[in-house]
C-alpha positions, -999 to +999 in steps of 0.1 A: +005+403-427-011+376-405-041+405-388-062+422-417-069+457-409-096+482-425-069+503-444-047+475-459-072+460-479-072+465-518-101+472-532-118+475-568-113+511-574-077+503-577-078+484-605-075+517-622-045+523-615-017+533-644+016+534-641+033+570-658+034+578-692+009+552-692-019+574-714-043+562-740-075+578-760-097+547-757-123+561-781-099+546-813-090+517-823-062+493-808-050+513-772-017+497-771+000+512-802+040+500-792+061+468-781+068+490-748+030+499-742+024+459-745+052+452-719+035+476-695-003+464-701+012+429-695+030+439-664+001+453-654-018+425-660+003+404-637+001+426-614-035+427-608-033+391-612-013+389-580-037+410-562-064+388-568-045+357-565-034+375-527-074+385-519-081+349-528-062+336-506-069+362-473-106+371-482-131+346-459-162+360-470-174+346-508-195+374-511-166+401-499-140+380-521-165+384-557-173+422-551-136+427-540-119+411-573-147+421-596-130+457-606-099+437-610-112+409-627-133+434-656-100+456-663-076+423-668-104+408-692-102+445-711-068+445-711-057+413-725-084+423-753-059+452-759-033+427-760-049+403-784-061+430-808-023+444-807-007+413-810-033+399-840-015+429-859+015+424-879+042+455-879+035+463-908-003+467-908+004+489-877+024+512-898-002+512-927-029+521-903-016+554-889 
């Protein structure tokens, strides 16, 4: 990478990123509603991990480097609230519930 052009950096807005089939009505309940939906949301979450982890390490400016990983830093705190409320469920309460 070494030179740090313009286009190549990442920037907040993609924190919203989804990978496909990845669809949820946040307006209910617990979003992640399946052991493969939790598997994704965690890949995710490393994911945008790594990118800040990478802007942390190539971003010179403090004041760049906060409003750069903000976006990221406010969707992995969301979703590993998903996470937690998913995992604090047993099977069977998930069943009972729908």
């Amino acid at each position: 990478m070494g030179r740090r052009g313009h286009s190549d950096r990442i920037l907040a807005g993609q924190a919203r990123w989804r990978p496909e089939g990845h669809h949820r009505d946040h307006s209910e309940g617990t979003m992640i509603t399946s052991d493969q939906e939790l598997d994704a949301t965690l890949e995710r979450i490393r994911r945008l991990q790594a990118q800040v982890a990478h802007l942390r390490k190539t971003e010179t400016n403090p004041v760049n480097y906060r409003l750069s990983v903000s976006g990221f830093i406010a969707e992995i705190d969301r979703m590993q609230l998903e996470v937690r409320e998913y995992l604090s469920l047993h099977p069977a309460e998930r069943v009972a519930g729908t």
